[in-house]
C-alpha positions as CSV (number, residue, x, y, z in Angstrom):
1,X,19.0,-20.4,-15.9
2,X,21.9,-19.3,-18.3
3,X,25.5,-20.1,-17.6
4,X,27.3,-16.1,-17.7
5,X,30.3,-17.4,-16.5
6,X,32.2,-19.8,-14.9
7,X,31.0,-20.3,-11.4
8,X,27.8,-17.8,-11.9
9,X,24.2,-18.4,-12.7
10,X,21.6,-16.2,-13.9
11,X,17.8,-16.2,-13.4
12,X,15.7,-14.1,-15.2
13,X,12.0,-13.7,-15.0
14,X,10.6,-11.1,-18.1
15,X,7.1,-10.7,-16.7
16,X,6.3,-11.1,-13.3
17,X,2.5,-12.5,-12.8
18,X,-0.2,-11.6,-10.7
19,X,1.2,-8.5,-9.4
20,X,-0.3,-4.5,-11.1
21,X,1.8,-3.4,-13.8
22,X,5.0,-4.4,-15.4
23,X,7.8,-5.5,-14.1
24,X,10.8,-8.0,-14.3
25,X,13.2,-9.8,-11.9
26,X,17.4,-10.5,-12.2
27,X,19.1,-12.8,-9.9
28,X,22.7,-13.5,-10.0
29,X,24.4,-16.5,-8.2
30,X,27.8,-17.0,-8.1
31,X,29.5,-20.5,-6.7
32,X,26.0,-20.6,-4.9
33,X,25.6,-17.3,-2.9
34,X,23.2,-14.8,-4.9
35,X,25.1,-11.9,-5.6
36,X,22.4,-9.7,-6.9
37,X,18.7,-9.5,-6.6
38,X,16.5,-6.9,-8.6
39,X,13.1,-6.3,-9.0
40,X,13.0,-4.7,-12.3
41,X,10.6,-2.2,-13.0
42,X,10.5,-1.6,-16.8
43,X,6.4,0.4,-16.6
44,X,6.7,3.5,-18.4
45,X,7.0,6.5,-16.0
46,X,4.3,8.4,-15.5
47,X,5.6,12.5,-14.6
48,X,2.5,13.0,-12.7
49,X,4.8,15.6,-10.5
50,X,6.3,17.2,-13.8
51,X,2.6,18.1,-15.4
52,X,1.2,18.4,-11.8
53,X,3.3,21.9,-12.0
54,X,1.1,24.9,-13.1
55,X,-2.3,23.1,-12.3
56,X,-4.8,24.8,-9.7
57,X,-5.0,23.7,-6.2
58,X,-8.4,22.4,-6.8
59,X,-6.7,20.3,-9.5
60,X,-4.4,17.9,-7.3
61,X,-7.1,15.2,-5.4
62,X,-8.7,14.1,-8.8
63,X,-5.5,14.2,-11.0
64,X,-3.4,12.0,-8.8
65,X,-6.5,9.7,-8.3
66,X,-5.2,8.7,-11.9
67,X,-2.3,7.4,-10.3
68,X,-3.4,4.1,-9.8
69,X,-7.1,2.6,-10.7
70,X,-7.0,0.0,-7.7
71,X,-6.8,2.8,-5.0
72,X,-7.6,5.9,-6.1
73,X,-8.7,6.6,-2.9
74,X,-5.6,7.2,-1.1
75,X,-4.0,9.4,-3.8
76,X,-7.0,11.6,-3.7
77,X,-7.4,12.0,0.0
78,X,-3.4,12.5,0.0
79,X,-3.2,15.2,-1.8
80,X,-6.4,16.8,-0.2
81,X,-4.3,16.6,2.9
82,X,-1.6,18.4,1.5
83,X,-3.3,21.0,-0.3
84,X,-5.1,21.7,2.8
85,X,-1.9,21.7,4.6
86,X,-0.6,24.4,2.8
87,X,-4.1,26.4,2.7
88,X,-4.2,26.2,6.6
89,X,-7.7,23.9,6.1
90,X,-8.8,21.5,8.8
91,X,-11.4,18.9,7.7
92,X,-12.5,17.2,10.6
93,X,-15.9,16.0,12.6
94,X,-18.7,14.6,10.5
95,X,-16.5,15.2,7.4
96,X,-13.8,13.5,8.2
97,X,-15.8,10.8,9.6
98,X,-17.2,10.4,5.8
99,X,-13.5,10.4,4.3
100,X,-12.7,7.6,6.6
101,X,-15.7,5.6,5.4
102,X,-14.5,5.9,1.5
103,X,-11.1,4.9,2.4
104,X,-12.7,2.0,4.4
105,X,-14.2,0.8,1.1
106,X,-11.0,1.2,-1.0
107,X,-9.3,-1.3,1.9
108,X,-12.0,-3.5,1.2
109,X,-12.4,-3.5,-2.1
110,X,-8.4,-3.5,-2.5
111,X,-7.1,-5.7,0.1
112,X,-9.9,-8.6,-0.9
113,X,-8.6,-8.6,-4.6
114,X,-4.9,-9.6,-3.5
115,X,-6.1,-11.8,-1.0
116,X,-8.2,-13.6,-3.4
117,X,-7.3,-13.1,-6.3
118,X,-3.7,-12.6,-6.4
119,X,-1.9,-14.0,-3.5
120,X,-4.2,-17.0,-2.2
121,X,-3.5,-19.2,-5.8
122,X,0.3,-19.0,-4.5
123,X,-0.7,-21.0,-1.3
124,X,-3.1,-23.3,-2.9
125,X,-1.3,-24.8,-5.8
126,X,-2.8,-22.5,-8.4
127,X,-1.1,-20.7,-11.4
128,X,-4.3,-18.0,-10.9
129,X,-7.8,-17.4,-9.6
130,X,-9.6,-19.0,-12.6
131,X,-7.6,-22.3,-11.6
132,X,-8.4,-21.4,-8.6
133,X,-12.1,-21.1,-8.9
134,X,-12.9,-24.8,-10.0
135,X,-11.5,-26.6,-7.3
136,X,-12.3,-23.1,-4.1
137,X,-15.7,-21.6,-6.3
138,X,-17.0,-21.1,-3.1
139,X,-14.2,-19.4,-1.5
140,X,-14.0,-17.4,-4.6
141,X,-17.3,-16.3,-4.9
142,X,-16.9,-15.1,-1.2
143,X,-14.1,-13.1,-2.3
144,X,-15.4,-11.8,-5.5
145,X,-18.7,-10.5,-2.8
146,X,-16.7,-9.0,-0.2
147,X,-15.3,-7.1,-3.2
148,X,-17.8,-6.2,-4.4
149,X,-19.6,-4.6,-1.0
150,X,-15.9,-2.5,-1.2
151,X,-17.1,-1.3,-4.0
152,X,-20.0,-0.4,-3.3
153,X,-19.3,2.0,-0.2
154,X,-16.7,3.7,-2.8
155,X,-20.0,4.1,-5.3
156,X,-21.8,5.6,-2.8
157,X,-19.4,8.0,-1.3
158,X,-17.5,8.2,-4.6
159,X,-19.6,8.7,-6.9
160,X,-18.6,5.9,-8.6
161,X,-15.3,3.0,-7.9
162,X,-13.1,3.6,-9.9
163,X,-11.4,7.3,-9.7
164,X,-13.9,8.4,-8.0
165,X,-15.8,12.2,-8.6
166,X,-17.3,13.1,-5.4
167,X,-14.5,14.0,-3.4
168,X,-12.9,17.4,-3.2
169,X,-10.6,19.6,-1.1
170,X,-12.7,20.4,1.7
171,X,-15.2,17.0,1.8
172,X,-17.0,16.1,-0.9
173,X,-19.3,17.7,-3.8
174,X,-22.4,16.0,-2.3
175,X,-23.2,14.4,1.1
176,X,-25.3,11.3,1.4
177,X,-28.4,11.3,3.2
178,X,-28.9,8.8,6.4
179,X,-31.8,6.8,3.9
180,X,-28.7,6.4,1.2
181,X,-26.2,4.5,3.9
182,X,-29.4,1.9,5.1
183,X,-28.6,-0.2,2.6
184,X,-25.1,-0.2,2.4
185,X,-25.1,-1.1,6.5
186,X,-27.1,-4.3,5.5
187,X,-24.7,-5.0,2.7
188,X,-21.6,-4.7,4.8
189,X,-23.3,-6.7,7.9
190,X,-23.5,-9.7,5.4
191,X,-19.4,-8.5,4.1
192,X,-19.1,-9.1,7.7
193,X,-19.7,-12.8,8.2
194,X,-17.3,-13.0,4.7
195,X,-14.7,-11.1,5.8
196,X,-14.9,-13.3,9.4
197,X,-14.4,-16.4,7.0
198,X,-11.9,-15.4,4.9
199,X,-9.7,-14.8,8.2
200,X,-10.6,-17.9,9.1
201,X,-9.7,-19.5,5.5
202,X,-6.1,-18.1,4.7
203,X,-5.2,-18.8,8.7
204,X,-5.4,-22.0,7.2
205,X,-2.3,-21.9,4.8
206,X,1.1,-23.6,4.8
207,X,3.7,-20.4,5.9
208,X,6.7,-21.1,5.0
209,X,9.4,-19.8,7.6
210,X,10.7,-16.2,6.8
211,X,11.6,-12.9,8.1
212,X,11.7,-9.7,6.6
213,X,14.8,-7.5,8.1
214,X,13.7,-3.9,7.2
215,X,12.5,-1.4,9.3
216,X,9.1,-1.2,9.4
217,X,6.7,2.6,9.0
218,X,3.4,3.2,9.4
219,X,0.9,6.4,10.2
220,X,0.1,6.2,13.9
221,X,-3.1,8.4,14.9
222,X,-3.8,8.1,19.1
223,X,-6.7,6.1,19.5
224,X,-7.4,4.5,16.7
225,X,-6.1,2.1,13.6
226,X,-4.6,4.9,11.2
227,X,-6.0,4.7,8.2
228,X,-6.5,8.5,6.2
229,X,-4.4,10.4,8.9
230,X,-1.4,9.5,11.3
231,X,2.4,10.6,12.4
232,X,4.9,8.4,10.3
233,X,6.3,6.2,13.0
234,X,9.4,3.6,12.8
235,X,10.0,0.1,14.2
236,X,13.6,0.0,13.5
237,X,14.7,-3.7,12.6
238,X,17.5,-3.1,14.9
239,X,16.8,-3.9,18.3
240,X,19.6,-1.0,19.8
241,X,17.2,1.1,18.0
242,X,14.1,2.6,19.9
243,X,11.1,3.3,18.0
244,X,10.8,6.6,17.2
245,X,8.3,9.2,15.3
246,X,8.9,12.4,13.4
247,X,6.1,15.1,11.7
248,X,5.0,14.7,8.0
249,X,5.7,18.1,7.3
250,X,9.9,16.2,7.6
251,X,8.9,13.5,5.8
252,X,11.4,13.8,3.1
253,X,14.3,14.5,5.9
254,X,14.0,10.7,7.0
255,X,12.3,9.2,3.7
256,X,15.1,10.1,0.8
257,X,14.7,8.9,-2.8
258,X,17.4,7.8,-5.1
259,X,17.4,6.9,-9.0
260,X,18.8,3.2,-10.0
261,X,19.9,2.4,-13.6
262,X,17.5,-0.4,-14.2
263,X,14.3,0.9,-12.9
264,X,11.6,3.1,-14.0
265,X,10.7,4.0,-10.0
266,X,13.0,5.5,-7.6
267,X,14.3,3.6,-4.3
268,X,13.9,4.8,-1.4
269,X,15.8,4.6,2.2
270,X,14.5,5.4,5.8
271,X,17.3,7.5,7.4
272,X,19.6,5.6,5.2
273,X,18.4,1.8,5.9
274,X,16.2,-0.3,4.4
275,X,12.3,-0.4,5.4
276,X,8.9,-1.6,4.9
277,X,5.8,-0.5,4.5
278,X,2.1,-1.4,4.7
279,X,-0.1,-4.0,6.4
280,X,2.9,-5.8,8.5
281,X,4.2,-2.5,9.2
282,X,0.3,-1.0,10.2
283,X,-0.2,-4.1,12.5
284,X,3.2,-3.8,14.5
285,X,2.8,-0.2,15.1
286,X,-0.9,0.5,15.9
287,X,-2.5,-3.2,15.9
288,X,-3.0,-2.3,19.5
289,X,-5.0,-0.4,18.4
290,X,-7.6,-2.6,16.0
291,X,-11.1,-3.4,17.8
292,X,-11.8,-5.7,19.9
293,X,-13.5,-8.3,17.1
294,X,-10.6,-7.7,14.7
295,X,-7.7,-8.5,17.3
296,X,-9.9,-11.7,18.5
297,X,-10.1,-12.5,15.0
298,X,-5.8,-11.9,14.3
299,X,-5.4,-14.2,17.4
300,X,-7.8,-16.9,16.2
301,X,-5.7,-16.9,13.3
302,X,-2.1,-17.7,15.0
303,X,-0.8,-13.7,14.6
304,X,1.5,-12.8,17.3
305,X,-0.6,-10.3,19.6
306,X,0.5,-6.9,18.3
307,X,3.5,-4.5,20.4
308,X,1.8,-2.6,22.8
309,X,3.8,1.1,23.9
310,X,5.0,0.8,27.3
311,X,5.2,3.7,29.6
312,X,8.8,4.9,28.8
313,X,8.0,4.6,24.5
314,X,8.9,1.7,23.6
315,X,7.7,-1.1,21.8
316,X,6.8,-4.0,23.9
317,X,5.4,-7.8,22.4
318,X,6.3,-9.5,19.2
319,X,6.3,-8.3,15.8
320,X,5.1,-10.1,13.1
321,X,7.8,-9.7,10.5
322,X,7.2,-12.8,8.2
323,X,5.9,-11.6,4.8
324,X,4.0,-14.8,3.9
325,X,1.8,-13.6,6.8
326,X,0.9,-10.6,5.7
327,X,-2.3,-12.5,3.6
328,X,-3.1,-13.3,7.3
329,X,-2.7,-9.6,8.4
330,X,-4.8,-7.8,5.5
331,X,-7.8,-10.9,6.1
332,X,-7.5,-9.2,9.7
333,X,-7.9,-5.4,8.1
334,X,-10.7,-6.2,5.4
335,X,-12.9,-7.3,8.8
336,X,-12.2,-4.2,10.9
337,X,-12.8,-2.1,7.5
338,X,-16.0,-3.8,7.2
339,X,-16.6,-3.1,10.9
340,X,-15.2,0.2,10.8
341,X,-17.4,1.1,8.4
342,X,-20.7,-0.1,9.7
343,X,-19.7,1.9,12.9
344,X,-19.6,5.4,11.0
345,X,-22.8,4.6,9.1
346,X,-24.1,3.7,12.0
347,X,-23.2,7.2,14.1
348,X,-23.8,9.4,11.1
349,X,-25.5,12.6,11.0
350,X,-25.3,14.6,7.7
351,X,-22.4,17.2,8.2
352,X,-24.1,21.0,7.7
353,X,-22.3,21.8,4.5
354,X,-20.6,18.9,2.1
355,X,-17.4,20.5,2.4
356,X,-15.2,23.1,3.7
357,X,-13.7,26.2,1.6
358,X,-10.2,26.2,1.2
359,X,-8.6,29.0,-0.1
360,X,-5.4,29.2,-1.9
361,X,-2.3,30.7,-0.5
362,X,1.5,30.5,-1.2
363,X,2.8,27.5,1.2
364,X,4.0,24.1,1.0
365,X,1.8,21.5,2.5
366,X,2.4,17.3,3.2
367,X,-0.3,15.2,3.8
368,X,0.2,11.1,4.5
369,X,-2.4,8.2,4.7
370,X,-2.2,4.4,4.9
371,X,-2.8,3.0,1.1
372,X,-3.9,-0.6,1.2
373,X,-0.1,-1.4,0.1
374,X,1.6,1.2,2.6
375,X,2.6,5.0,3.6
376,X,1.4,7.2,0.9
377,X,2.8,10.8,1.3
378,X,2.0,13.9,-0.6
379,X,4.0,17.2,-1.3
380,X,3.0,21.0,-3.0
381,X,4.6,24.1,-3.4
382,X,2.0,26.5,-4.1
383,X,2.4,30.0,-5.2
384,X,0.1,33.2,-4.4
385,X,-2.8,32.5,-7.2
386,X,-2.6,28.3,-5.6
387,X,-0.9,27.4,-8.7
388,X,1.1,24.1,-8.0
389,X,5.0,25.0,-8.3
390,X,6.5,21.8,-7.2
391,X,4.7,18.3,-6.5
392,X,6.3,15.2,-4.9
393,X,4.5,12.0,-4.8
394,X,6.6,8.8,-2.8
395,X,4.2,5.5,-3.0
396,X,4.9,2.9,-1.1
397,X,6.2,0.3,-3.6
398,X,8.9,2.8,-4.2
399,X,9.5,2.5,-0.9
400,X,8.8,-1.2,-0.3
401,X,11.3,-2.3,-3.6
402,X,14.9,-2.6,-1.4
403,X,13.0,-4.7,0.9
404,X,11.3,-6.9,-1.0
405,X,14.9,-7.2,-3.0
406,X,16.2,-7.8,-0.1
407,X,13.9,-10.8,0.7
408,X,14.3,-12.5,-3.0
409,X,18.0,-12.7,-1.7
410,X,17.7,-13.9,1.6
411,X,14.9,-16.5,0.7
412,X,16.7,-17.9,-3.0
413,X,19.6,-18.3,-0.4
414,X,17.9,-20.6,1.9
415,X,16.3,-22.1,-0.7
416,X,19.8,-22.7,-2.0
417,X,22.3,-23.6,0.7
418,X,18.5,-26.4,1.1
419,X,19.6,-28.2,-2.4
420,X,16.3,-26.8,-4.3
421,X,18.5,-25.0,-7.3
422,X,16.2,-25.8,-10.1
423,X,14.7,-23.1,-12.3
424,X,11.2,-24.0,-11.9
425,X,11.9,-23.9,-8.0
426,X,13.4,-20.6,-8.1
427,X,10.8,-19.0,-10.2
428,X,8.1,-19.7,-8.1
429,X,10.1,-18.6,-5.2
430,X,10.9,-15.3,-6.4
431,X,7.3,-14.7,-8.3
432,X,6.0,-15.8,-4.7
433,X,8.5,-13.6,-2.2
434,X,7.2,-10.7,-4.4
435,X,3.5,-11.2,-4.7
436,X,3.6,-11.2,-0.3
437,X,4.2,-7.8,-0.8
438,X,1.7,-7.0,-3.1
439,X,3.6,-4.5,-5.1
440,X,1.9,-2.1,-7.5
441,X,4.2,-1.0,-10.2
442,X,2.5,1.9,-12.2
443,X,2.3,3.5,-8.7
444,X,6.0,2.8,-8.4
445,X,6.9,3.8,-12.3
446,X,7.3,7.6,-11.0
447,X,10.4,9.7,-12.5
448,X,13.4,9.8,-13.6
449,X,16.0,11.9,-14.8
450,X,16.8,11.9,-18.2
451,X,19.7,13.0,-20.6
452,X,19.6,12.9,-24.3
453,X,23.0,13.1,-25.9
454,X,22.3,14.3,-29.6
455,X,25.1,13.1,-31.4
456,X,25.5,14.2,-35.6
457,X,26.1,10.9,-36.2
458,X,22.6,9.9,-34.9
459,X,20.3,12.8,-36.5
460,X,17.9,11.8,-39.1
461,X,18.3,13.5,-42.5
C-alpha cells in the first residue's frame, strides 16, 4: 500500500499470477470504502479483426485458432459457424457429432489445467502447482493425466493439440476411422474414474462466502448441455427480470463493447448491465440439462441443483452464483466431457465425406459456442469473391472483466469493513477473486482505437 492522499489507499499489483497472459490490478480506498477497482490489462493487442480483413473465407477457422493456444478449439469452430452462416452451410449429423467430440477434448484438456494447476494452489495454501505437487503429487499427477487424455482426443481429431490442422469449414480434412477412436474410448474410461475424483477432491475445499451480482449468459441448445452450438440466453441478476433469449445473428444488439483508458481489451455490457460468462453461467442456464452421472456427481459435491424452466419460461431452483464455486462447477464439466465423449465414440459411424463444401457468397454470418472460460461469438462480412470485409471477435474475458471488477470491490470491501486491511491480505484476495474466474488475457487483449498526434516538436531529425 502507498499513502496518495490523506484518507486514501492504494494497492497495486504489477503482475497478476497464475492466470494466461499479462495483466495488472489498481485498487483505491478511500476512508475505507474502495473507490475503484481495475483489472488492468496491459497484453499487447493483437488486431486479429484488422488483418482478418481481405483474407479468404477458408482463411478464418485456422487463423483465429491463433487467438489463444489453450483453446484453439473454440475460436476455430466459431468462426466455422460464422463463415457457414454467411455461406448458407449446415454441418450437422455425423459431422457435427465429431466437432462436438474435439471441443469435448479442449474442455478437458482446458478446464483440468485451471482446476489443477491454476486455481486449486489458491485453496490449498500453495503459491503454485510445483508447491503444490510435494505435499498433493498424487492429486497432481491425476490432474496432469486427465489432461493429458484432453489432449489426446484433440490429437486425434485435431491433428495435433495445440492449434489444431484438421478442422475446416465444412468438417474436417480427414475423418477417423472407428479402429482410430478404440483406443481413445479406453483412455477416457480410465479419464473417467479421474475426473469422478477430482469432483470429489475440490468438493472438498474451504469456500469462502460470496456472490457474484452480474447477469449471467450462456448458449442454450434444447436437449442437451451446449457446448459448440446454442441461443445466447440471460439469467438477469435482477429478480423483476425474467430470463430471456435472443438469436446470435443480434448478438451485438444486446452484447455492446466499449474502449476504457487503461486497458488493452474492450469491456463489454449486456443490454447495458453488467454480466458473466462461462461455467457458472452454463450450469444455471442448461445444468438441467447435464447427464444423469454428471448432475449426481454436482450434487454429491454440495452444488445447488441447477434452475429448471417451468412451464410459463421461467427459471425455477437456485443458482449457483458464488465464484469460488465455480472450481466445483468445471470438476462437474471435465466428467460429463469425458462422458460425453465416450458416448459419441461410442455411437460413431464414419460420416460419407469429411466435410461439407461451402461456397463463398456476399453475407454476414455469426456463429457462438461455449469456450471453456465462456460465450465466444464470431462475426464476417464477406463480399462476392468470400473475401472477409469486416471481422468481429468478442471473447469472454472481455466480457467477464466488469464483473470480475466488480467482485475485487465487493469482496476487498468485506474483507475490509472485517478488520483484515493488510497488504499481504489484500493481495491474495484480489489475486484469488480473479483467478475464480479464470480469465485469459491475450484472448481479452483485442483492439483498440488509436490516435497519433505528430507534433514538430517530437519528430526525429
Amino acid at each position: 500500500m502507498t499513502e496518495p492522499a490523506a484518507g486514501s489507499r492504494v494497492l497495486r499489483i504489477p503482475a497478476l499470477a497464475r492466470v494466461e497472459g499479462e495483466a495488472a490490478l489498481y485498487l483505491r480506498v478511500h476512508d475505507g470504502t474502495v473507490t475503484e477497482a481495475r483489472l488492468r490489462i496491459y497484453e499487447p493487442p493483437r488486431f486479429f479483426e484488422a488483418f482478418l480483413c481481405g483474407r479468404a473465407h477458408t482463411e478464418a477457422p485456422d487463423l483465429t485458432s491463433r487467438v489463444c493456444g489453450i483453446c484453439p478449439v473454440a475460436y476455430q469452430l466459431s468462426a466455422c459457424r460464422a463463415v457457414e452462416d454467411a455461406c448458407g452451410t449446415v454441418v450437422d449429423g455425423r459431422l457435427a457429432a465429431l466437432r462436438r467430440l474435439l471441443y469435448c477434448g479442449e474442455w478437458i484438456e482446458s478446464q483440468t489445467l485451471h482446476i489443477y494447476l491454476l486455481h486449486a494452489p489458491d485453496f490449498l495454501g500453495h503459491d503454485g502447482a510445483i508447491s503444490m505437487a510435494r505435499t498433493h503429487r498424487s492429486q497432481v499427477e491425476r490432474g496432469l493425466r486427465l489432461k493429458q487424455a484432453g489432449n489426446a482426443v484433440m490429437e486425434l481429431l485435431g491433428g495435433r493439440a495445440i492449434h489444431p490442422v484438421n478442422v475446416r469449414l465444412g468438417g474436417f480434412h480427414r475423418v477417423p476411422a472407428p479402429a482410430e477412436l478404440r483406443p481413445l474410448a479406453q483412455r477416457l474410461r480410465i479419464a473417467l474414474d479421474d475426473a469422478w475424483e477430482t469432483v470429489r477432491w475440490v468438493a472438498g475445499f474451504d469456500f469462502p462466502d460470496a456472490e457474484c451480482t452480474a447477469d449471467l449468459l450462456a448458449l442454450a441448445e434444447p436437449g442437451t448441455y451446449a457446448i459448440e452450438s446454442g441461443v445466447p440466453t440471460v439469467l438477469p441478476a435482477a429478480g423483476s427480470l425474467p430470463p430471456y433469449s435472443f438469436p446470435v445473428q443480434d448478438f451485438s444488439g444486446h452484447v455492446t463493447e466499449e474502449q476504457v483508458p487503461d486497458s488493452t481489451a474492450l469491456h463489454a455490457r449486456l443490454d447495458g448491465r453488467r454480466h458473466l460468462t462461462g461455467s457458472l453461467a452454463r450450469y444455471a442456464v442448461s445444468g438441467h440439462q447435464l447427464s444423469p452421472t454428471a448432475l449426481q456427481a454436482a450434487h454429491e459435491a454440495g452444488l445447488s441443483a441447477p434452475p429448471v424452466p417451468g412451464a410459463d419460461g421461467t427459471m425455477r431452483g437456485e443458482v449457483c452464483r458464488n465464484p469460488y464455486r465455480s472450481i466445483v462447477v468445471r470438476a462437474v464439466e471435465v466428467l460429463y466431457a469425458v462422458e460425453e465423449a465416450l458416448r459419441i465414440i461410442d455411437a460413431y459411424e464414419p460420416p460419407e465425406r469429411p466435410y461439407t463444401e461451402v461456397s463463398p457468397r456476399a453475407a454476414v454470418g455469426h456463429g457462438a459456442t461455449e469456450a471453456p472460460r465462456g460465450l465466444l461469438y464470431h462475426r464476417y462480412a464477406f463480399d462476392d469473391e468470400g473475401r472477409i470485409t469486416e471481422a468481429c471477435l468478442v471473447p469472454p474475458t472481455a466480457q467477464n472483466q466488469g464483473a470480475i471488477e466488480e467482485d475485487l470491490r465487493r469482496l476487498t470491501q468485506a474483507s475490509l469493513d472485517q478488520g483484515r486491511t493488510s497488504d499481504a491480505d489484500l493481495v491474495h484476495l484480489c489475486e484469488r477473486a480473479i483467478r475464480n474466474h479464470d480469465p485469459c488475457i491475450s484472448c481479452a487483449a483485442h483492439f483498440l482505437d488509436l490516435t497519433i498526434e505528430n507534433h514538430p516538436w517530437a519528430r526525429r531529425p
